[in-house]
Structures are given as C-alpha cells and as structure tokens.
N, C-alpha and C positions, 0 to 999 in steps of 0.2 A: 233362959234369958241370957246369961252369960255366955253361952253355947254359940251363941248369933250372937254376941259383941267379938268374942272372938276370930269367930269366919270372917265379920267384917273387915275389923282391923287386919286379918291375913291379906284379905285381897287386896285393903290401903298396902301396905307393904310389898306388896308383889308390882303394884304401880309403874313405880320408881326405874327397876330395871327393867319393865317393860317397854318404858320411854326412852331407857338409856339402849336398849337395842334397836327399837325400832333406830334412831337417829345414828347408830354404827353400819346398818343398812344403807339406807337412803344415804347416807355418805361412800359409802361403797359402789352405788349405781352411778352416782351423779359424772362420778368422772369419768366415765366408763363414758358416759353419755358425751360430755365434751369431745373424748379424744373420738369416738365416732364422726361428731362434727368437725372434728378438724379434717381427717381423712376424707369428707365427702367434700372440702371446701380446697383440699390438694387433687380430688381428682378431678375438680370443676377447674381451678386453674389448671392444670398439665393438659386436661381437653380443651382450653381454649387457647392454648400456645400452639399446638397441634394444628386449631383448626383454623389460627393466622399463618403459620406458615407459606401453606400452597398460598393463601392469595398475596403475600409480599413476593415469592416467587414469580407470579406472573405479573406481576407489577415490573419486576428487575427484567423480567425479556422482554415486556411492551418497552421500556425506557431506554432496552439496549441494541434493540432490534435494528438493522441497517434499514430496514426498509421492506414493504409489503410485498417484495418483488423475489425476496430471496427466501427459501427452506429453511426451516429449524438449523440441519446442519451444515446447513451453509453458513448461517447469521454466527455459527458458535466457531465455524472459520475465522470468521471478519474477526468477533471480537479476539480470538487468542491473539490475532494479526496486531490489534489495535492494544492489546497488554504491552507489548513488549517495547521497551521504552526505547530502543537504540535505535526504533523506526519510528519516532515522532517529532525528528529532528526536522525543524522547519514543514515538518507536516503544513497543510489547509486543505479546507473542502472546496473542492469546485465550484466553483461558482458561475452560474448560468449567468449570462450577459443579457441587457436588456433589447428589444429588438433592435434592429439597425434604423426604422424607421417608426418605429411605435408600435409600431404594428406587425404581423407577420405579411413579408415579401419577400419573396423568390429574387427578385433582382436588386433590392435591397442590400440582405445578407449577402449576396455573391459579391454586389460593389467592395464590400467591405471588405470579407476576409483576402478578397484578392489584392487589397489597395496593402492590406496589412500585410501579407506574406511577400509583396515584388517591391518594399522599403526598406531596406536596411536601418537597422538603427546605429551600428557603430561604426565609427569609422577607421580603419585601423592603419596605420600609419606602413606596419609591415607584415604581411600575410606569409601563411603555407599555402603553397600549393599545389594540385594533385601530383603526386610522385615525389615532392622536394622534400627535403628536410633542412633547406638554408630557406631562413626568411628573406625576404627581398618585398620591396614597394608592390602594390597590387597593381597586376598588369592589365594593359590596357583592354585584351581580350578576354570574353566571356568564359568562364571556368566552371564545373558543372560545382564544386566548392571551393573554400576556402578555409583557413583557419588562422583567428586572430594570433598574431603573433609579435605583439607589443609582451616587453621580459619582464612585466610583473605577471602575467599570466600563463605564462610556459612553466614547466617545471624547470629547478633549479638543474646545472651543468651534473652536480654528484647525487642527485635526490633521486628517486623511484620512481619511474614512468609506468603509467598501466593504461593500456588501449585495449577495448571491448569491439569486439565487430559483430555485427547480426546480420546477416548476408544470404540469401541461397541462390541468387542471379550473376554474384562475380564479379557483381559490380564494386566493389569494396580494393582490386588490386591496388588501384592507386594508392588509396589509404592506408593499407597494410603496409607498401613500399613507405609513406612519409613514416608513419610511425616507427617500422623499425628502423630505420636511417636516427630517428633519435634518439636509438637505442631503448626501448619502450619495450618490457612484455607485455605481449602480444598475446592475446586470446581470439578466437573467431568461430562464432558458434553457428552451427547448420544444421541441421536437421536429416538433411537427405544427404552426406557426404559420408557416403562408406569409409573415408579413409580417417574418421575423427575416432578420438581415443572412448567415443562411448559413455565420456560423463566425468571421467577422472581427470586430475591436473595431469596434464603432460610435459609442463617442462618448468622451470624456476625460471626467474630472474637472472639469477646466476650463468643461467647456460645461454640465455637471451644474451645476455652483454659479454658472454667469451669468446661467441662464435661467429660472431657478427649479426648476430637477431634471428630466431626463427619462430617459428608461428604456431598455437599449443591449439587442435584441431578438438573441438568437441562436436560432438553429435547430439544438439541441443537447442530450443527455444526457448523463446521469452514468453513467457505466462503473464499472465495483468489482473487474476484474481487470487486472493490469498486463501493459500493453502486451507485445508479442511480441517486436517491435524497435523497440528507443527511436529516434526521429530529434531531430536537433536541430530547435527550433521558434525560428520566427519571431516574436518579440512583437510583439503584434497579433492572429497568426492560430491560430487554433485547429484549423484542419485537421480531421479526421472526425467525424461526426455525433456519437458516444460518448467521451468521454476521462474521465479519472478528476480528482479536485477537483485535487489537488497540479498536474495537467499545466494543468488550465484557468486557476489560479491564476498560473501560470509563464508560460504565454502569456500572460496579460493584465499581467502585470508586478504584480502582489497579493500582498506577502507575507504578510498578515493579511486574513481576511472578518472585519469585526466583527458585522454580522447576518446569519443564513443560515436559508434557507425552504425545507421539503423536503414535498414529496407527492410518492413516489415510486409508488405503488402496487404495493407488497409489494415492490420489490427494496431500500427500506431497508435489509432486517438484515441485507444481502450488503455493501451500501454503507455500512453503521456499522462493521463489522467490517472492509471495507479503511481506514478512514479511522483506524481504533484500532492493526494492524497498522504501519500508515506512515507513523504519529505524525504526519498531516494534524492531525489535533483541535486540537492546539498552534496552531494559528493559525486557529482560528475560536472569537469570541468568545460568541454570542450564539447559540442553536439554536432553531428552532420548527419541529417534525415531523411529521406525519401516522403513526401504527403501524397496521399492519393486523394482526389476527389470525385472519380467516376462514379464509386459508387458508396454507401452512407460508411460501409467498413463492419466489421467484426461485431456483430452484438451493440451496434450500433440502428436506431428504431426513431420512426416517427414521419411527420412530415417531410418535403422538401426544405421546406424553412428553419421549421427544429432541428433538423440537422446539420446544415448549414452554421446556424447559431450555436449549436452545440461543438461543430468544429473550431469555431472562433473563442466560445465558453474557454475548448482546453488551452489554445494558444495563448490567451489573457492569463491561462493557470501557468504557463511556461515563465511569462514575463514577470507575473508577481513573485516567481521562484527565483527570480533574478537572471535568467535568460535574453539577451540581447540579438536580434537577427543584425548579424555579419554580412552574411551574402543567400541572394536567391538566384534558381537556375531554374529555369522552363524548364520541363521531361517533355514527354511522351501525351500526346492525345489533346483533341479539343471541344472534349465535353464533359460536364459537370452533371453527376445524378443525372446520364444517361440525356441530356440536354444543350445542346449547342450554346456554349456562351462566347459572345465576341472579347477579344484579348484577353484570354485565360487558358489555361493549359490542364489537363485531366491528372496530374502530379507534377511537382516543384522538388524541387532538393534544396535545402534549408540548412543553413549553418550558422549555430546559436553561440555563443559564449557567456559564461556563468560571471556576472561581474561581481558577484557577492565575495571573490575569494582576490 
C-alpha cells in the first residue's frame, strides 16, 4: 500500500517539469514559425513589385510614344530629342488648321494658301537686296527677295554675323554676295559639291572678317527627323552627311543664324515643321525660302486637300513662331499637285523676318 502511494506521488512530481518543458518547446517552435511567415510575406511582396513593374513600363511608352506611325527605336529617337532642354526653347506642336471651307476642297485650300503666301505682311521701310549689302527703300522692281532691313533687326555694326545657306542649284550667289559684304560667316552646305570640307568647320569668324569674307564649304544636309542616338559632338565637327539645324548650329558653336537660305527641294515642309516642333526658329533671324507645290514633298501623304492644308498647317506654325512674310516671288512652273491652277506658280520664294527679336 505504501509501495503505490509512493509511485504515485513520484509521477505527481515528475508533472511539473514535464509542463515546464513541454512550454520551453512550443516556445522554441513558435518563432520559428513567425519568422517563416515573415519570409513568405517578403517574398509575396518582392513578387508583386516585380510583377508591376513591366506594366508601369508600358504604361511610360504608351504615354510617351510620338505616335502609331513611328518604331520602338524611332519613338526612343523623338524622346532623347524631346529631353534635352536647350531645344524646347519656344518649342509648339503643329497644329493642323481647320479646313479653308469646312469642308475638304481642292480649290478651297489652294484659294487660300496662295492668298497667304503672295501678302506680305511687313512693310519695311528699308530692304537688302540680292547682291547688296547697303540697305536702300524697296525698289520698284520685282526681286526674286529681299531682306528687312529696318536696324533693330540687323545685327549690330561690331556684333557676330552668322549666315547658313542650304543650296545645291546655285541659286543662293546672290545671297552669299549680300551676306559676306556684311561681313557675316558664312557657312553653305551641299551635298553634292566635291569641293566642301566634308563635315568639318572650315574657317572662323576671324578669317571671314580679315580677308574680306569667304565661304566655309560643307558637304552636308538638312535632316527634319531627330536623331536615333544622340552622341555628344565635337565643335567643329559635324559628323554625318544629314543632321538637323539645332545639331549643326551646336557643332559649329551658333547660337543664333541671323540670315538663313533654303532651296531644299520639296523636303522644306518636313524641315519647317521640325524646326517649329524644337523651337529651332527662336534662333534664326532672317529666312529666304524656296516652297515647292508641284508635288505634296518629302514624306509628306494624304489627299489632295490634306496636303494642301497641311502646307498652310506649317506656314500658320512659321507665323506663330513669330515669322512675318516680307516679300513673295513667283518661281518656276504653273501647276499645283500635278494640277493646273489659274494665278498660281508650282514654287514661290518667301522671305520671312523673325519679329520676336
């Protein structure tokens, strides 16, 4: 009997730290078990950051995309173009014009931009004209241009002249003549002329006004879409046969063209409208053009009417850029988009002045 009060009371006794270990256990799982759940709740977050990423990504290129019409690495072109702050000076978008009559017409649009290009809007009290470099009253005879030459708008007598020419027909002599007569370096860029320096500066300032003016020959055109990958440029060199004005200006160390000559042959209205787009205009003071309207021009698309319209669109983008027409000159030819139009000419020569400056 005592035997078995004994054993009892043994195992009451044993109880105790039976309790007291099991509870040193289960305290030993238990956190084990938390820090498991944390880890399954760090790798649910890091997988779900992961898997917003890509779609914020394509979110940022549908938002920044130029449009349905251009390639992945085109669009990534446009935007490094559009980062770079020193070309959003007086930047705007294009903006298409409403029809001429409500509606789309062929003789509509033609009324119109022709009414618009053969008005002068400034009047200038004293002109340049081809070959001169003394201003004198605008003469009574038709001149293929001219160049406002009232002296808030000239460069000053000791200040830095810079005249751009875009030429491959030769037709530019005259202008080459007025510019360097005002002692202006002179750049003239061509394409097809064996005798250009190939893309590199050819001559200073300095030697332009020692010698009495000579003329720095590049073997070079005007591009109207922006680069694919920007590189940094060397001043001096201009690098590829095509660049656009802001990159040529930047290589050659120009941050103002005061005279600027263009016969581009029909890629004008592509190269008006980058130059409106990347608020180029702001820094060129003086414009004498060649417009072609035989035919719609360069990468230019659509109907007879939209095209039409969309020539008057960039010219509206000239004038909001602060472009004023000085003088119009008939050219060459009497049809329009391959179209006979009465009192109209198949190209104009257009001479704008920048009144913003």
């Amino acid at each position: 009997m005592r035997a078995g009060v004994r054993g009892r009371g043994g195992l009451l006794l044993l109880i105790p730290p039976f309790l007291l270990a099991l509870q040193f256990l289960v305290g030993i799982r238990l956190p084990r078990a938390h820090r498991a759940g944390g880890e399954e709740e760090r790798r649910a977050i890091a997988f779900s950051v992961i898997s917003i990423e890509p779609e914020s990504s394509s979110r940022h290129r549908e938002a920044t995309s130029p449009g349905p019409y251009l390639d992945e690495e085109e669009a990534r072109g446009y935007e490094d173009e559009n980062e770079m702050p020193t070309r959003q000076v007086g930047s705007r978008a294009l903006e298409v014009q409403s029809w001429a009559a409500g509606a789309p017409s062929f003789t509509a649009e033609i009324n119109r931009i022709v009414t618009y290009i053969t008005r002068p809007q400034v009047n200038c009290s004293r002109v340049l004209s081809p070959g001169q470099s003394q201003a004198s009253q605008a003469p009574a005879a038709s001149l293929s241009w001219l160049l406002c030459a009232e002296d808030w708008l000239l460069p000053a007598a000791l200040s830095p002249c810079v005249a751009y020419s875009f030429s491959m027909g030769g037709g530019d002599v005259d202008f080459l003549k007025t510019v360097l007569g005002l002692g202006c370096e002179v750049h003239r860029f061509d394409p097809s002329n064996s005798n250009a320096s190939g893309g590199h500066l050819g001559n200073s300032l300095a030697s332009n006004r020692g010698d009495g003016g000579v003329v720095s020959q590049h073997k070079m055109w005007l591009e109207w879409r922006a680069p694919r990958k920007r590189k940094h440029k060397k001043r001096g060199t201009l690098g590829s046969v095509s660049q656009t004005l802001a990159d040529i200006m930047e290589a050659l160390g120009h941050h103002t063209v005061h005279f600027l000559y263009a016969d581009l042959l029909s890629a004008e209205w592509r190269v008006f409208q980058n130059w409106i787009e990347l608020g180029t205009l702001s820094s060129v003071h003086h414009l004498v053009a060649m417009v072609h309207l035989h035919w719609a021009g360069f990468e230019v698309g659509g109907t007879d009417e939209e095209v039409v319209r969309y020539w008057f669109s960039v010219l509206q983008g000239l004038r909001a850029s602060g472009f004023q027409l000085v003088h119009s000159s008939p050219a060459e030819g009497h049809s329009i988009l391959k179209q006979t139009v009465a009192n109209a000419q198949s190209s104009y020569i257009l001479s704008w002045v920048n009144m913003t400056h």
